[in-house]
C-alpha positions as CSV (number, residue, x, y, z in Angstrom):
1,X,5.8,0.7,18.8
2,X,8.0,-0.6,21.0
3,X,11.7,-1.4,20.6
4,X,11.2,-5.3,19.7
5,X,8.8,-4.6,17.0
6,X,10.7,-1.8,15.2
7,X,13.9,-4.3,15.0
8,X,11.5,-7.4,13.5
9,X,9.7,-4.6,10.9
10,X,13.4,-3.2,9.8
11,X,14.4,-6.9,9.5
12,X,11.4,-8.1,7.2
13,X,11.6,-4.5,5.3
14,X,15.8,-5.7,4.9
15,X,14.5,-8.9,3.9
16,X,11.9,-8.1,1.2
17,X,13.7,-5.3,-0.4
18,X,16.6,-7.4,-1.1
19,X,14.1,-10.0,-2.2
20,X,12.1,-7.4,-4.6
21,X,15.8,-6.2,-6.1
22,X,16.9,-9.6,-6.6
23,X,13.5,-10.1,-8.6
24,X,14.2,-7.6,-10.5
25,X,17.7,-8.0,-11.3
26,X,16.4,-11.9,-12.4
27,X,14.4,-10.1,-14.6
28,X,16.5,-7.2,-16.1
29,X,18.6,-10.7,-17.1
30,X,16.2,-12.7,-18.3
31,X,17.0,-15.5,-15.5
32,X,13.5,-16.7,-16.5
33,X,13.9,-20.1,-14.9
34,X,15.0,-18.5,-11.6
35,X,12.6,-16.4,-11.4
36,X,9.7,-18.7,-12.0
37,X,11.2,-20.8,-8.9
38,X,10.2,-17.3,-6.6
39,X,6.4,-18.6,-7.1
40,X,4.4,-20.4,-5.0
41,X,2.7,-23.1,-7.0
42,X,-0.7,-21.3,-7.1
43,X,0.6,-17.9,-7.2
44,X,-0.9,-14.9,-9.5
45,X,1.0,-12.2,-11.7
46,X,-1.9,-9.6,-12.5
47,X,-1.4,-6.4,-14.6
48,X,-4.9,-5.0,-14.3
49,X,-6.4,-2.6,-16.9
50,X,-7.8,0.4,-14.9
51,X,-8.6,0.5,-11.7
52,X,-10.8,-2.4,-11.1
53,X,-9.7,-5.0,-7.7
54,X,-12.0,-7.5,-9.2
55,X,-9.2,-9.0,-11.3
56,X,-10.8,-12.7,-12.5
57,X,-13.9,-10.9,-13.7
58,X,-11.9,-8.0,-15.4
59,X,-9.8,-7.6,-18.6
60,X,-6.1,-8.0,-17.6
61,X,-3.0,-7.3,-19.5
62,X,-2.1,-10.5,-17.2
63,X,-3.6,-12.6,-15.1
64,X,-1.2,-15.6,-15.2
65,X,-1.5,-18.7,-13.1
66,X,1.9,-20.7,-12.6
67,X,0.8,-22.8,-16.1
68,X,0.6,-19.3,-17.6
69,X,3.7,-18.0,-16.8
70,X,5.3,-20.8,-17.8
71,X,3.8,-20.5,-21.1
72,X,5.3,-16.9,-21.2
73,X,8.4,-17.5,-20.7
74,X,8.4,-20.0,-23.2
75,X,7.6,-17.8,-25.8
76,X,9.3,-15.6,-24.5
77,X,12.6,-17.9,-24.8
78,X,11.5,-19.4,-28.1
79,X,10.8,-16.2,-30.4
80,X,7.4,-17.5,-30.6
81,X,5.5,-14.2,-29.5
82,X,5.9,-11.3,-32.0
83,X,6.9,-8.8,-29.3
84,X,10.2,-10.5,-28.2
85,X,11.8,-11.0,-31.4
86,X,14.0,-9.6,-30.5
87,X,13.7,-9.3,-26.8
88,X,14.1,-5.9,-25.3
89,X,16.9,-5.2,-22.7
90,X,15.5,-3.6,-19.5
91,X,16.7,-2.0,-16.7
92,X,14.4,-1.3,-13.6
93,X,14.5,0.8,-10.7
94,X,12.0,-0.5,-7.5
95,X,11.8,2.1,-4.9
96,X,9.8,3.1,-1.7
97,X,9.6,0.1,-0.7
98,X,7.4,-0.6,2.2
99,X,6.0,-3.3,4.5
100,X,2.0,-3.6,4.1
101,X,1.0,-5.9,6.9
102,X,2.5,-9.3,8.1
103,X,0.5,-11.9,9.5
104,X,2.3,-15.1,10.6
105,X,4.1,-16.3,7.5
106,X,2.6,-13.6,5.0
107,X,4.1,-10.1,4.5
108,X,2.6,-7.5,2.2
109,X,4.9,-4.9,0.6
110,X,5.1,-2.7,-2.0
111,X,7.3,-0.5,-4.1
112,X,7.0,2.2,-7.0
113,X,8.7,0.6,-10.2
114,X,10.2,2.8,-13.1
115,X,11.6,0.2,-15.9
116,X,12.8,1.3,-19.3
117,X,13.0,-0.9,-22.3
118,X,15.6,-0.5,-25.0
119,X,14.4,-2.0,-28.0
120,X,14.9,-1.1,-32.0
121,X,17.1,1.3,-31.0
122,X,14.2,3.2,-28.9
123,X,13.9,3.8,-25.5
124,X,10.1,4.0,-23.9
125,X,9.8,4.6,-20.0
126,X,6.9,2.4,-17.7
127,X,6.0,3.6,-14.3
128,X,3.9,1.5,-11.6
129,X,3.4,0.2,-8.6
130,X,4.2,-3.1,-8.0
131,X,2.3,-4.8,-4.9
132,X,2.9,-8.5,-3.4
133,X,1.8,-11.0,-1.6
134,X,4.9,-13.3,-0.3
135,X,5.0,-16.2,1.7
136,X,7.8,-16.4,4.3
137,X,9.2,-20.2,3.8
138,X,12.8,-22.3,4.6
139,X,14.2,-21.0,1.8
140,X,13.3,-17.6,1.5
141,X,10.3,-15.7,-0.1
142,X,8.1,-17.2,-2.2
143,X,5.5,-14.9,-4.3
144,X,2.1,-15.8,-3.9
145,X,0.9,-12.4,-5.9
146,X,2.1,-9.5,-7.8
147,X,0.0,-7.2,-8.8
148,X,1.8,-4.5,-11.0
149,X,-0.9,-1.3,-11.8
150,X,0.8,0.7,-14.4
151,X,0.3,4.5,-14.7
152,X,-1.5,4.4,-18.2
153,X,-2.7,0.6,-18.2
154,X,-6.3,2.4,-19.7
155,X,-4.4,4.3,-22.3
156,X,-3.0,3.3,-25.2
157,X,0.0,0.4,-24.4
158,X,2.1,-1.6,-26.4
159,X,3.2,-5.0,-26.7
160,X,6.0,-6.1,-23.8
161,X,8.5,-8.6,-24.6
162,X,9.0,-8.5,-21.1
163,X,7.9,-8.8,-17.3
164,X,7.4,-6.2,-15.0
């Protein structure tokens, strides 16, 4: 590698970790609005059950298009979904982060996620690895996909009032 290349990878690794933590933070705060402008227009949030890559042909705990996570939100915001009345308060740790591949404007990272959720007085610990897909524009990052692939997403889960 020479020297040019390991100054641009530390740069875009700079760049998407702050970008991943700031997501997250968004998230831990419920800055739903803010967070749904990180999306490209046809961008895909997945949460796949199992192992399975063939996401549109497979049962999802998500597969939300940007009309679908929209929709989310709004219940989300409104009370209108059983599982975030009331909300749960999060706080999330993403770690080992690591650049993928980049090609042109696209860069591939992921990280290890460890969130925990506070709710009813109870505390229940999720662990995952969170991949994405982002799109290098004017303004920054934009997320094209993330794919989170919990640890137990084939065991027994309960309802989020949340996003990972």
């Amino acid at each position: 590698m020479t020297e040019m290349s390991k100054i641009s990878t530390t740069s875009v690794l700079s760049e998407v970790t702050e970008f991943i933590w700031t997501e997250g933070a968004m998230l831990d705060a419920k800055e739903y609005s803010d967070w749904l402008d990180l999306w490209t227009e046809t961008g895909l949030y997945i949460m796949p059950i199992g192992d399975g890559e063939d996401y549109k042909n497979q049962v999802n705990l998500c597969y939300d298009n940007a009309k679908m996570r929209r929709d989310r939100i709004g219940r989300f915001e409104r009370g209108f979904s059983i599982s975030s009345a009331p909300p749960a308060q999060t706080v999330r740790t993403l770690s080992r982060i690591r650049i993928d591949s980049v090609e042109g404007d696209i860069v591939k990272a992921s990280c290890a996620e460890h969130l925990i959720e506070d709710k009813f007085g109870r505390q229940r610990v999720w662990a995952g690895n969170a991949y994405y897909t982002l799109v290098k524009t004017e303004d920054g990052f934009k997320i094209e996909q993330k794919i989170v692939r919990l640890l137990n997403s084939d065991g027994m889960l309960n309802s989020f009032s949340y996003l990972f």
